[in-house]
TIRO-821730 format. One line per field, with one value per residue: chain; residue number from 1; y, x, z of N, C-alpha, C in turn. Coordinates in pm, whole numbers, m for minus. Atoms other than C-alpha are relative to their C-alpha. Layout:
<zapas>
chain = [A,...] .
resi = [NUM,...] .
n.py = [Y,...] .
n.px = [X,...] .
n.pz = [Z,...] .
ca.py = [Y,...] .
ca.px = [X,...] .
ca.pz = [Z,...] .
c.py = [Y,...] .
c.px = [X,...] .
c.pz = [Z,...] .
</zapas>
This chain:
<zapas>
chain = [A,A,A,A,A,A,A,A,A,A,A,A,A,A,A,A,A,A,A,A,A,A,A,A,A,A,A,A,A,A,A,A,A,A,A,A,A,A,A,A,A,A,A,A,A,A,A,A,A,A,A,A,A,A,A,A,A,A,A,A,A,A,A,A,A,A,A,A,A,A,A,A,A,A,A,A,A,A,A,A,A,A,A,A,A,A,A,A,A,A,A,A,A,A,A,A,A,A,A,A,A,A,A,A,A] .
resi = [1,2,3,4,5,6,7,8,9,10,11,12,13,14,15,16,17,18,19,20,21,22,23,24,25,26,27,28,29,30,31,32,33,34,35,36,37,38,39,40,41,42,43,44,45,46,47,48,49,50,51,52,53,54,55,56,57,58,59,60,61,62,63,64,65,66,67,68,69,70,71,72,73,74,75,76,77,78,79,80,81,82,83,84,85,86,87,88,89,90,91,92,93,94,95,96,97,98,99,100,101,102,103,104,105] .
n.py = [91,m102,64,12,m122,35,46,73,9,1,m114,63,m30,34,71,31,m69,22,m24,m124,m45,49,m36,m123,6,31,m139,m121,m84,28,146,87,128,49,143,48,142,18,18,m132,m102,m43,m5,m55,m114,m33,m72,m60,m55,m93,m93,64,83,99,m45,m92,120,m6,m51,28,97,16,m118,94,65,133,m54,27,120,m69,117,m55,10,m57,m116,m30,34,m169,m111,60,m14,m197,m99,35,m81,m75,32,27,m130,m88,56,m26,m137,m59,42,75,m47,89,m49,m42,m165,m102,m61,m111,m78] .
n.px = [106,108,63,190,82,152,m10,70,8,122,60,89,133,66,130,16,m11,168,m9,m33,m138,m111,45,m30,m122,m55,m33,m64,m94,m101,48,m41,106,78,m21,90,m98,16,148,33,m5,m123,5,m123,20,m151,m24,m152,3,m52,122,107,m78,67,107,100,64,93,35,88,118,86,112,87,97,m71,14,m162,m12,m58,m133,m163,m122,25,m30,m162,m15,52,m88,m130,16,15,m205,m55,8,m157,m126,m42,30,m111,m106,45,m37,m115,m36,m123,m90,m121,m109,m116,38,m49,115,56,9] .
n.pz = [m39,51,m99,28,m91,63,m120,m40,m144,m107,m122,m44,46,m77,28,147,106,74,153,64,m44,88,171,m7,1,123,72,m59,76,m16,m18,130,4,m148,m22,m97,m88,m120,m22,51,m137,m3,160,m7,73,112,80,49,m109,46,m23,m163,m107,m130,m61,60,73,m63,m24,150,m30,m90,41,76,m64,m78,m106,m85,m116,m143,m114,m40,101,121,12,m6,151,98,m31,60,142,51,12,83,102,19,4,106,73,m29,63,148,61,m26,143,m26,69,31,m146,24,24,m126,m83,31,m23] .
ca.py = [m7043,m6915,m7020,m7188,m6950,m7229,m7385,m7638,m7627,m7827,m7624,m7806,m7708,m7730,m7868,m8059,m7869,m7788,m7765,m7379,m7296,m7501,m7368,m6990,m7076,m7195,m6849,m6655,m6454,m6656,m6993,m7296,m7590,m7667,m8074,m8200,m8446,m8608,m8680,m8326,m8153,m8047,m7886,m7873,m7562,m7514,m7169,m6918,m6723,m6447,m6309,m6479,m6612,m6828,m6587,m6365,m6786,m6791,m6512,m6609,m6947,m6793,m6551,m6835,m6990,m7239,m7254,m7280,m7535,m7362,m7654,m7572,m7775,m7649,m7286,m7344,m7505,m7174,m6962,m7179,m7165,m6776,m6740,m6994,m6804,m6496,m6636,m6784,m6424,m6256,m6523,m6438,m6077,m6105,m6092,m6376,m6309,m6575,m6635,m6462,m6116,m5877,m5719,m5438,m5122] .
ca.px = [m10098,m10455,m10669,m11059,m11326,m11592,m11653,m11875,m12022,m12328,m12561,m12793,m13144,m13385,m13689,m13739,m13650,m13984,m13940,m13994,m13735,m13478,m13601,m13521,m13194,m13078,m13135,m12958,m12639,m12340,m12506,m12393,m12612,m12840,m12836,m13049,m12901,m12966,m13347,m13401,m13296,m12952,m12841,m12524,m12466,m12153,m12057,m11833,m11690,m11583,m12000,m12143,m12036,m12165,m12346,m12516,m12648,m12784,m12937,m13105,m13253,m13386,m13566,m13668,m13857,m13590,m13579,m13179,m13075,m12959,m12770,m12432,m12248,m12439,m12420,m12010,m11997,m12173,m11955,m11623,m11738,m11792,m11413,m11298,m11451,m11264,m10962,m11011,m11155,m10838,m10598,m10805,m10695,m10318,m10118,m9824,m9489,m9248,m8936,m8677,m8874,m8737,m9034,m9238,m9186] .
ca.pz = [m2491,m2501,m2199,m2245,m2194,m2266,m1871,m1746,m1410,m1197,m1040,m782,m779,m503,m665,m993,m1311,m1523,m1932,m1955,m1695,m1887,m2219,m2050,m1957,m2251,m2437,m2143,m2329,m2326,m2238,m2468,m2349,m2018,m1927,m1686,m1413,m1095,m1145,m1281,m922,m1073,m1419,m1581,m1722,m2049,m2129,m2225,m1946,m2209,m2172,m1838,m1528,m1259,m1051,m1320,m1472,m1114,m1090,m1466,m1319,m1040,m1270,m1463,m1222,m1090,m742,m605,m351,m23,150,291,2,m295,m187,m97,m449,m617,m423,m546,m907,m887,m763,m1019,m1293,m1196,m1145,m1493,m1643,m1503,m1685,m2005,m2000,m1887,m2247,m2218,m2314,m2457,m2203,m2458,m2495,m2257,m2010,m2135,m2014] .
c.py = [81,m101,m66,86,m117,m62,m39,m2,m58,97,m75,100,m45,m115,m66,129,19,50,168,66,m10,78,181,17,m16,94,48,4,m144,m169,m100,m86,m36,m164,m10,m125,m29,4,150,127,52,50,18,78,5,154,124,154,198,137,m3,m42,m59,77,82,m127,m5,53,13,m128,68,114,m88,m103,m128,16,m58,m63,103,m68,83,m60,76,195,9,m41,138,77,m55,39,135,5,m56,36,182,9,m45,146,88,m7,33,114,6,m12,m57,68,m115,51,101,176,52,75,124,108,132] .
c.px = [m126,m110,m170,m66,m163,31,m153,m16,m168,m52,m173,m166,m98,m178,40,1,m111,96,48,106,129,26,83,136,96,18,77,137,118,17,m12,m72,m46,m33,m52,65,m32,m183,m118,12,157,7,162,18,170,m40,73,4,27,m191,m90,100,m95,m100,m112,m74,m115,m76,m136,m85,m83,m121,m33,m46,47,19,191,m20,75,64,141,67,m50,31,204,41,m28,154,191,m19,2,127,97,m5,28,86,28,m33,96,127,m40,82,147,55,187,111,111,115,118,m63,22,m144,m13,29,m89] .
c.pz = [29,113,m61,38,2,187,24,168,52,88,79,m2,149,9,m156,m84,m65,m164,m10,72,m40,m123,39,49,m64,m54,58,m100,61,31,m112,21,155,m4,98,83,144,4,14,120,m14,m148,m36,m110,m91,8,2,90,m88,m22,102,69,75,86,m92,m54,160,17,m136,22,156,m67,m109,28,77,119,54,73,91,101,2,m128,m188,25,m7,m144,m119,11,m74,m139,m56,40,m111,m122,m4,m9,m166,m114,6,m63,m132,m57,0,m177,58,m66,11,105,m105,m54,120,37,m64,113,23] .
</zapas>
């Protein structure tokens, strides 16, 4: 079985979204599509955990002019999404082994 690497996650926003901030998020590496939601004060971000993750996407809207939301549930939400995309980057690498192959050595 072969895990997803593609992952969808909301990321609140403190102010309205503007065009070119969107537009520069979209290029970042690994980023599949930026969606606008919640009256442009939220975005939901697709993409593939196998070249980005959750905190290096934040760290790409705040250098593209988006301003982060700092409430207690949007930051505990970040911080969830950054452990869930290790936990899922960690299942990427293990290599499975059918139940009737005897354990590597």
């Amino acid at each position: 079985m072969t895990h997803p690497t593609t992952v969808t996650r909301i990321m609140s926003l403190a102010a309205p979204a503007d065009d070119a901030g969107i537009a520069r998020m979209a290029q970042g590496q690994g980023v599949l599509s930026v969606e606008v939601v919640k009256n442009r004060n939220a975005l939901r971000l697709t993409y593939d955990l196998k070249f980005t993750e959750l905190e290096a996407l934040a760290h790409l809207a705040e250098a593209s002019g988006l301003k982060l939301s700092t409430g207690l549930f949007a930051c505990l939400g970040r911080a969830w999404g950054e452990f869930q995309d290790g936990n899922l980057r960690n299942q990427i690498k293990i290599v499975h082994q059918c139940c009737s192959v005897p354990p590597r050595r």
